[in-house]
N, C-alpha and C positions, 0 to 999 in steps of 0.2 A: 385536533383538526376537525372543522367541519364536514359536514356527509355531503355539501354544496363543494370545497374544493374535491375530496374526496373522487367525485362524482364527476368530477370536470375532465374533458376528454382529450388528450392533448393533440393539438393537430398544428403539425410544421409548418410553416410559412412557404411557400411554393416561390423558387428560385428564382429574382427577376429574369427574366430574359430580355433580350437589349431590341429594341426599337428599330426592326427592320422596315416597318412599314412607312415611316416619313420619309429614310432613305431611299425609300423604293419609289415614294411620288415625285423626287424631289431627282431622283433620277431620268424617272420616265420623260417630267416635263422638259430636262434638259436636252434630253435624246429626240425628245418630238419639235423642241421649237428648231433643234439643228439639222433635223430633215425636211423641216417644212421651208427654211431657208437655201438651202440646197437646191433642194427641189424647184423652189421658185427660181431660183437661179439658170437652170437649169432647164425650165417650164419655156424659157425665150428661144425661137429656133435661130441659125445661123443661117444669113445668105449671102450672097455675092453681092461686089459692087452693082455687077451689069443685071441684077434684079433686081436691086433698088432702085435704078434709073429706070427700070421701066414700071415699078413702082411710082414712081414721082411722074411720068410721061402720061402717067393713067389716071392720073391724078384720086389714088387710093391711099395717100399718107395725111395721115392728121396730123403727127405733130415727130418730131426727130432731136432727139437729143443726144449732143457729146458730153460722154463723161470725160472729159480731160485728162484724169489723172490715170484713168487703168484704158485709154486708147482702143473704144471701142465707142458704136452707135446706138442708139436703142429708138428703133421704129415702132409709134403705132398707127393703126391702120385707122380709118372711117369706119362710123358704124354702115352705112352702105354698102361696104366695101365686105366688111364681116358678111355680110349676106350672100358675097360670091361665093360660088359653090366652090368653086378649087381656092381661094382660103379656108372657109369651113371645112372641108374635109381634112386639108392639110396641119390647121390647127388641133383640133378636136381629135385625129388620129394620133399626132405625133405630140401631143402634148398634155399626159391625163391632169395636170393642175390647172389647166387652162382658165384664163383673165380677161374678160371681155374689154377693163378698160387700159389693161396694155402694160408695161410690151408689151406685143407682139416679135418683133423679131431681131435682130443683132446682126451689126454688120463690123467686126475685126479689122481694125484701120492702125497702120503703120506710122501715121501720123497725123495728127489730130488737124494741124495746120494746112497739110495738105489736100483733106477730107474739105476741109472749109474752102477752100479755093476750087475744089473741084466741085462740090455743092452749088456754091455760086456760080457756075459756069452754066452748068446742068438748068439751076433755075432762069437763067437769060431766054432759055427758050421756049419756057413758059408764060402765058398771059399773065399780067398783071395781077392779075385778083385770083390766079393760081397758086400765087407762090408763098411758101410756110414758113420759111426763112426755118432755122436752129435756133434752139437754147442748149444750153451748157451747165453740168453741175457737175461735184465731185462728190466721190463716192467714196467710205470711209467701208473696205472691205474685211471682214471678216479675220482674214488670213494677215493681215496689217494690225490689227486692233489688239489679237491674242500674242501676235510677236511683239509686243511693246507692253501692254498692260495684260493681259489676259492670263498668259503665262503662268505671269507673277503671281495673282489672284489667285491661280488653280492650283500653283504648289502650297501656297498658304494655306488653303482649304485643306486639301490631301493632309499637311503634315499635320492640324487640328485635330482634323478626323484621327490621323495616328497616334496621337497622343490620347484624345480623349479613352481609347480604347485600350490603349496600355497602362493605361494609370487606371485601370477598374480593377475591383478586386478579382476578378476573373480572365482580365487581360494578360497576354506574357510576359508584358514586362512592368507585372503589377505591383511585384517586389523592388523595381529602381526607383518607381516612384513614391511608392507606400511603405519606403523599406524600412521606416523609422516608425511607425505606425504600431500601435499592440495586435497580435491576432487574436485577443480571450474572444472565445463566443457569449452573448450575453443571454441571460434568460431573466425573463421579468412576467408582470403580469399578462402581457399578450403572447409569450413565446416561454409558457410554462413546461417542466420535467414533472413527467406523470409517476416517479417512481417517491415513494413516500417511506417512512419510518415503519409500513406495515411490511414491509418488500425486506426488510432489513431482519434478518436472522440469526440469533446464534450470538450477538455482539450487545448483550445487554448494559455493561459498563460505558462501550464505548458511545450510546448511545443516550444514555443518560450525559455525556458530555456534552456531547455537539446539538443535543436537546438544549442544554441551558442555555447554549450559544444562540440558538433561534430564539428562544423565552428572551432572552435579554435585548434581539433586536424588537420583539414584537410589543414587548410590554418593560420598558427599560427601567419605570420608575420603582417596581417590586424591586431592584438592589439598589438603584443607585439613594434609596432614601435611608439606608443602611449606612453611607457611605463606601458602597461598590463602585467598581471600574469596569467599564466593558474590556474584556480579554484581546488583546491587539492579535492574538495568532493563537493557532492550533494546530501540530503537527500529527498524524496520524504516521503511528509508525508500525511496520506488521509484513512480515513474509508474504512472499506471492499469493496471489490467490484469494487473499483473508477476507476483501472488503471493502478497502481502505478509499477507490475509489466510488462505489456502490455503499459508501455510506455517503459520502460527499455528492454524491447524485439526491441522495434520501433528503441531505441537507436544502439542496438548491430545490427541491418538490414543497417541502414545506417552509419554508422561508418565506414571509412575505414581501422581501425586499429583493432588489435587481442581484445578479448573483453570476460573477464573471469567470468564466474557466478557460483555461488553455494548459499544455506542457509546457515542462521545465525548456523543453526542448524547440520551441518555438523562440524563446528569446535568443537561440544562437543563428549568427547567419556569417558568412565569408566577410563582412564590410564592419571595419574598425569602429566598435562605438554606436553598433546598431543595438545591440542589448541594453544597453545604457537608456538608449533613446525610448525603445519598445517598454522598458520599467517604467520608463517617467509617464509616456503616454497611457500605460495604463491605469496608473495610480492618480491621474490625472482625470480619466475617464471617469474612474471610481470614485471622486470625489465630488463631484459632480452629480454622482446618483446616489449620494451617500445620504442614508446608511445601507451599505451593502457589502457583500462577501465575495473577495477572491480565493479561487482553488486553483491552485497549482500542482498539477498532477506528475511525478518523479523530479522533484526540485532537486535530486541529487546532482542534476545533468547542469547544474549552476552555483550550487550551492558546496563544494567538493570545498574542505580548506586550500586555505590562501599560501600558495608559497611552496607547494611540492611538487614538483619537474618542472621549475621554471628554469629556464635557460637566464643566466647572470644579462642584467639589459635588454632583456625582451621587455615585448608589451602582451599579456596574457588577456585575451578580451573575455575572457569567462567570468577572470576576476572584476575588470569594470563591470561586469552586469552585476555580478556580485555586490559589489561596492553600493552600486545604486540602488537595489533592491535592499541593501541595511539602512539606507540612508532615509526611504520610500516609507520602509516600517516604524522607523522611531531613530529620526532624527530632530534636528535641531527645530526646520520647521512644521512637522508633521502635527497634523489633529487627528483628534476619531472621528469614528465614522466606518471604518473602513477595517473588516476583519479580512484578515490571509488565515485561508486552511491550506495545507502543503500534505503532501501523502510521501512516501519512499518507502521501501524495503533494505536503504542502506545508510544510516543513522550514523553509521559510524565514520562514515567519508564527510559529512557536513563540517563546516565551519563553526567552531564554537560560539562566536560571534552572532553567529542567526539564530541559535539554541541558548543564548543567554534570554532570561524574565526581561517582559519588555514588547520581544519582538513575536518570538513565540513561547506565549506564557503559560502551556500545556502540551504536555509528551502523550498522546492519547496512542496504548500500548494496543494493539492490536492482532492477537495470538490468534495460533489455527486453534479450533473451537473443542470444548471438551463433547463427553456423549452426550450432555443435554441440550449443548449450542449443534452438534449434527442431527437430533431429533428435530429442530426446528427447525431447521433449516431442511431438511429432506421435507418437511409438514410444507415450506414454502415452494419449493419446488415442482412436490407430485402435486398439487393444486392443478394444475392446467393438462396433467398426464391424467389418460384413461387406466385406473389400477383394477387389478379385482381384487377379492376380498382377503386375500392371504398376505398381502401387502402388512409388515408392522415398520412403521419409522422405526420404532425403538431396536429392531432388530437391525435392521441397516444401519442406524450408526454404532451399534455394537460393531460391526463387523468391519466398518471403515474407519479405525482409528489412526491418527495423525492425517485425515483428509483435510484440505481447506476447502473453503465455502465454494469457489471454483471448481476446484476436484469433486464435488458430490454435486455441482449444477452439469458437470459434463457426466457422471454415473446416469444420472436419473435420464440426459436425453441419449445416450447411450443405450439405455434397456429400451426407451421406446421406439428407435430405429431398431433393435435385435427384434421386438415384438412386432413392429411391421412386418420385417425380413421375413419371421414363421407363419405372416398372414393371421394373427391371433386375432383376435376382438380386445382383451385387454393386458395392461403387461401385467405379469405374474411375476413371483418370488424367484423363479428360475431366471426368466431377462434380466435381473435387477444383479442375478451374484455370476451370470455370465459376462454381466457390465464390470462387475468392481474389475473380476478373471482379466478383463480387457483393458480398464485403466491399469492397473500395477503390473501384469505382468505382459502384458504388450497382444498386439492381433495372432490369432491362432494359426500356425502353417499348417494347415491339412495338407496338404500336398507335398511336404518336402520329406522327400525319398531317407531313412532311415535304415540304417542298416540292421540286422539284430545283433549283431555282436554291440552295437553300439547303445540298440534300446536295451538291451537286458543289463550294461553299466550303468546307462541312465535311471534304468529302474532301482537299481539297488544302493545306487548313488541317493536318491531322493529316500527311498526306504531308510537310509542310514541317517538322514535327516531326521525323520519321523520318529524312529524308533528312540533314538538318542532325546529328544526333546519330549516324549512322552515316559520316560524314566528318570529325567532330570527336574529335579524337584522346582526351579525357580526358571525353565525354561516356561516360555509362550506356547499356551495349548495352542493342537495343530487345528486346524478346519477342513485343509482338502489338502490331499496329493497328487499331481499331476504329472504325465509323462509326454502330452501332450506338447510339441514344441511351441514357443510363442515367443513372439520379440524378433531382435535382431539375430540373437546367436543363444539364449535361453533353449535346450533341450528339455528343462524338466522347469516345474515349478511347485514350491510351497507357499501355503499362505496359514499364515498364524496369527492368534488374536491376541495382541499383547497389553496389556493391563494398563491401566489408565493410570501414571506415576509420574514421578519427577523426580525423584529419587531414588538410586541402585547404589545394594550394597555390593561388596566383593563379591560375594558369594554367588549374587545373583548374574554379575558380569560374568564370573568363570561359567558358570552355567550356562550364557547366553553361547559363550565363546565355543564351549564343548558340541551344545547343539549345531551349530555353525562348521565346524569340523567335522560334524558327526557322516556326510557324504564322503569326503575321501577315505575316513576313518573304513568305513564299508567297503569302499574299492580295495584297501589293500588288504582285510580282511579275508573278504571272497575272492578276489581273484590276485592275490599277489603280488600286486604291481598296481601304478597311481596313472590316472590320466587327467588332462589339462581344465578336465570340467567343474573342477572347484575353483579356478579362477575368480569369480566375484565374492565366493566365501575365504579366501585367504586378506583377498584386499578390504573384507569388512575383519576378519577376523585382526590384522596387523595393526589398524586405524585401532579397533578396539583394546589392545596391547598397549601400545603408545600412548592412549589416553589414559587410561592404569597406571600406568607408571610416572608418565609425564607432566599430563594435566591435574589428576585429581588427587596424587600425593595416594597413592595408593600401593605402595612399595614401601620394604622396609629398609631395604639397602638407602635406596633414591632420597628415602624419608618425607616429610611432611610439604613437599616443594613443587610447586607449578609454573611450567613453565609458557603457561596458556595467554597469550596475548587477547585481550578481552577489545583491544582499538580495531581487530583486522590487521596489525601489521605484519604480526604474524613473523618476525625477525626474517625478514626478505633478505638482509645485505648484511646480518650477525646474529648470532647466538649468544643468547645469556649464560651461556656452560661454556666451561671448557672442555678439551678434547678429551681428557679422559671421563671426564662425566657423560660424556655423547657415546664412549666404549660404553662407561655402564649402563645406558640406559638401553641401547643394544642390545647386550649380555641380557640382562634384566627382561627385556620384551621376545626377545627367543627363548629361554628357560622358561617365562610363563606362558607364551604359546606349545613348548614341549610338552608343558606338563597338562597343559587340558587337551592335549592331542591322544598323549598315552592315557590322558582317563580315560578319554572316548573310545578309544580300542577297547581298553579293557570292560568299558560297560558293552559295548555291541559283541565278544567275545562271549561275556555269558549270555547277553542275551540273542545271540543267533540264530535258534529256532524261530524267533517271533521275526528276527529280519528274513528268512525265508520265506517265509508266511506273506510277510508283506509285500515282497518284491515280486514273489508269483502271482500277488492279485493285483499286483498295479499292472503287468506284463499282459495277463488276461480284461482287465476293465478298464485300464489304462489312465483313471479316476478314480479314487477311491476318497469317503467322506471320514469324519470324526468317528458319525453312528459305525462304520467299516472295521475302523480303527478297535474299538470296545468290541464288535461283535469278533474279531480276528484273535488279537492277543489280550483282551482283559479290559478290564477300568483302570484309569491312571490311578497308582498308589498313594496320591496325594490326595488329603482331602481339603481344594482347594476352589471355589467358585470363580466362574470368569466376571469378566466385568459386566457381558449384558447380563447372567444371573444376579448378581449382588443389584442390579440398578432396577430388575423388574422386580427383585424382593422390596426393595426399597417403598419404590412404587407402592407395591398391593398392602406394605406395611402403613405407608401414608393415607393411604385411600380406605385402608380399614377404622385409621384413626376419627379420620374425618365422620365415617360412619356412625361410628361409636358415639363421638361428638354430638352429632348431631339427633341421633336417638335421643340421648338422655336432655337434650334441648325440648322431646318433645312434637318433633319432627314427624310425621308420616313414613311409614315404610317408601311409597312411592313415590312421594316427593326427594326421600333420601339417594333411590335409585336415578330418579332422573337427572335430580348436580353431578351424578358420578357420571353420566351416560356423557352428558353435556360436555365435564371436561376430558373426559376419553376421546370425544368428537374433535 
């Protein structure tokens, strides 16, 4: 990628907002030509008959016209006549629109014929070369025009306006209009995602995949003169947390092609055959800017196999979306052009038909991250955190194993809220393991009232823990013990750093399991009686039992037999055993929870001075560390390294290599120290 995109700053497009100001002139003028009309209207004063006959007598009328049709006069005066003072003031007081060349004023006639007969009467007794005689016109009023045509007009207008404004995509009812319409947001060259392949941590395999995917749109002929095929899909499949869509973001940054995104969950909506419709519009859209990439974000919400809780006769609209989107991918008339990446965390609900070569022709596996994918990823995080100098990645992701990439981006803004909280200048190695304290075992109750009869169980409850797993050869070294309450219902908590594997033998489960026990194991020891506080260590210990016996064929009775449904179905409505096999496996999972119960008594038995010991300083300090643990009752009798040991040996062993290397190359002392400085940086 070049240091020009690199460099490029992404700035969103700013939302249109809709065009109030034409409606506002186009208002005004309507509002001003209909007050000006009014007004005018209005602007004409009213007088009597026997004023206007003395009007006509005075001979102050210019000219007198009947409007026939609305039965009324309209008088105006001489300009001579304008000059008298009691017109003028009468006018110009009572009339601010006032019209010099007329009306002037209005005389209310009951009928129009009658007006004229009595007109002509009036003018008989005028001189000859007085008289003005009438004219006559019709008036096409206002209040006539809108109840016939205007109306009409005006609702047609109004309901344009309503439409135009519901059918936008911000209108309400912009779904009945658009409701067949795709929603992907597109991003291209003018409406770029600033997150790139450098932002991406921890996920080195998976990014070497959806790298090639880019290389192949950007530079297509490097395979296709091989006889390659551009890859029609890519499913990114990976536990919560991991990436999946934050690598799909990485992809749409460096892409140089248009690059369409939406959820699975957009293509559903209440209206028969909208998903259907919204696939083809988008694959439709997408061909059209093609070459370019759709990402569909939890396509499980569409993608679920076909044919499981249908109702016999129904119509399942999830499956038509379904349907359309196999057909969009690689059907009959489909071209290239046009890649689907899809993300889930539930791989096993999908339809086989979508995961057949074809449609998506790469399962890109996306695990939570080992210690060297949480080293870099912690590296990409504190980037923008102010650290001080005791800060080590490698030591945080020793100490966060099984985090995903999520979980250690909320750790890292976790300690720097705790380090504002203490008003620090920068966070320290204490914010950072107050933060994990806070992600795994929940917010701290300071204030919730304790009784001592109840902390001095909890303390010995947690001691029993401690103790038991630091003389138990393949249990997980301890890190802290705490009596501190946190969480919902957590009174104590332990935290243990357990080794970076994938594989447990027996030995190592019974181990796990005893340490797990090792809290109650305590209680009934010291005080003779058991209370309800090992509840979450019974339900990990049982789970762990069952799977011993059941799943990994780890029983000699049961023998070599699992019965671990690997689909998720997990025998919801049947079991593969019969009933007496379900007695032994029973029998079987209570006899080897007995038996690591009573080792755990009988190791915390001898070793009871040292659970003394520990339970009075957790009572007193109420936290007590590993260093606590060795300085209290001894060094663990195992001679065994953790996982951050083994990986910083590693390290200083690789880094010496290089040294050496590069010596006998001939190399500078100085120049040797500074590539080491460099990659330490």
């Amino acid at each position: 990628m070049s240091d020009k995109n690199k460099n490029k700053k992404f700035i969103p497009k700013p939302p249109q907002k809709p065009n109030f100001q034409l409606w506002l002139i186009v208002t005004a003028v309507i509002v001003l030509i209909g007050i000006t009309y009014f007004n005018q209207r209005s602007a004409v004063i009213d007088i009597t008959m026997n004023r206007f006959e003395d009007m006509i007598l005075s001979n102050d009328v210019k000219k007198v016209v009947v409007v026939y049709n609305q039965n009324y006069v309209e008088v105006t005066l001489k300009e001579e006549a304008l000059e008298n003072q009691r017109y003028k003031d009468e006018l110009e007081s009572q009339n601010p629109f006032f019209n010099p060349t007329g009306p002037h004023y209005k005389i209310t006639v009951a009928s129009v014929d009658k007006f004229e007969e009595d007109f002509d009467k009036l003018e008989e007794k005028l001189p000859e070369e007085q008289r003005i005689g009438t004219s006559a016109k019709k008036e096409e009023s206002w209040g006539n025009w809108f109840g016939s045509f205007g109306f009409l007009i005006l609702v047609f207008f109004l309901f344009w306006i309503m439409m135009r404004r519901m059918a936008g995509p911000s209108g309400p009812g912009g779904q009945i209009f658009n409701v067949g319409k795709s929603k992907a947001q597109l991003f291209d060259a003018e409406n770029k995602v600033k997150i790139t392949f450098d932002n991406v941590a921890g996920l080195d395999e998976a990014k070497e995949e959806v790298q090639e995917i880019v290389e192949f749109l950007k530079n297509p002929s490097k395979f296709t003169k091989l006889g390659g095929k551009i890859p029609k899909g890519a499913l990114l499949v990976g536990p919560p947390g991991t990436g999946k869509t934050l690598l799909a973001k990485a992809v749409a940054g460096e892409a140089g092609v248009p690059f369409f995104t939406l959820s699975g969950s957009d293509f559903v909506e209440m209206f028969v055959g909208v998903g259907a419709a919204r696939v083809r519009d988008l694959f439709k859209q997408a061909k059209e800017k093609a070459p370019c990439i759709i990402f569909i974000d939890e396509i499980d919400a569409i993608g679920r196999s076909r044919g499981k809780g249908q109702m016999p006769g129904s119509n399942d609209e999830r499956e038509n979306t379904l349907n359309s989107l196999l057909v969009e991918m690689d059907g009959f008339g489909t071209d290239t052009g046009v890649i689907v990446l899809a993300a889930t965390n539930r791989p096993d609900v999908l339809d086989s038909a979508l995961l057949r070569a074809g449609r998506f022709d790469r399962q890109i596996s996306i695990d939570k991250p080992d210690i060297l994918g949480r080293e870099a990823i912690f590296k990409v995080h504190l980037e923008p955190i102010k650290t001080s100098s005791d800060i080590d990645p490698k030591k945080l992701a020793a100490q966060t194993p099984g985090f995903a990439g999520a979980e250690i981006a909320n750790v890292c803004n976790e300690a720097a809220l705790i380090a504002a909280r203490r008003n620090k200048a920068a966070v320290d190695m204490q914010d950072f393991q107050d933060a994990v304290d806070r992600v795994i075992g929940g917010l701290e109750k300071k204030n919730k009232i304790i009784s001592p009869e109840e902390k001095k169980i909890v303390a010995y409850h947690e001691a029993g823990h401690a103790v038991a797993g630091w003389f138990l050869e393949h249990a997980d070294p301890l890190v802290k013990v705490s009596i501190v309450p946190r969480g919902i219902a957590a009174l104590g908590y332990a935290q243990y750093l357990p080794k970076e594997q994938f594989l447990y033998q027996t030995e190592q489960l019974i181990d796990e399991m005893c340490m797990t026990l090792g809290g109650r194991a305590a209680e009934e020891i010291v005080f003779g009686k058991i209370s309800t506080g090992a509840l979450s260590d019974l339900e990990r210990v049982t789970k762990m039992a069952y799977s011993i016996v059941s799943v990994y064929g780890m029983n000699d009775k049961i023998g070599n037999v699992s019965f671990y449904d690997s689909k998720g179905n997990d025998y919801k409505f049947s079991k593969p055993y019969s009933e007496s096999t379900a007695e032994t496996i029973d029998e079987e999972v209570r006899k080897l929870i007995n038996f690591a119960y009573e080792r755990t008594k009988d190791l915390l038995s001898h070793r009871k001075p040292e659970l003394e010991t520990l339970a009075q300083e957790l009572l007193e300090k109420e936290i007590i560390f590993q260093s606590d643990l060795e300085k209290l009752i001894g060094k663990r009798p195992f001679d065994s390294e953790t996982t951050y040991e083994a990986f910083t040996r590693k390290v200083d062993e690789k880094e010496l290599e290089e040294k050496k290397s590069a010596t006998k190359k001939g190399d500078s002392s100085s120049d040797v120290e500074e590539s080491l400085s460099e990659k330490k940086d």
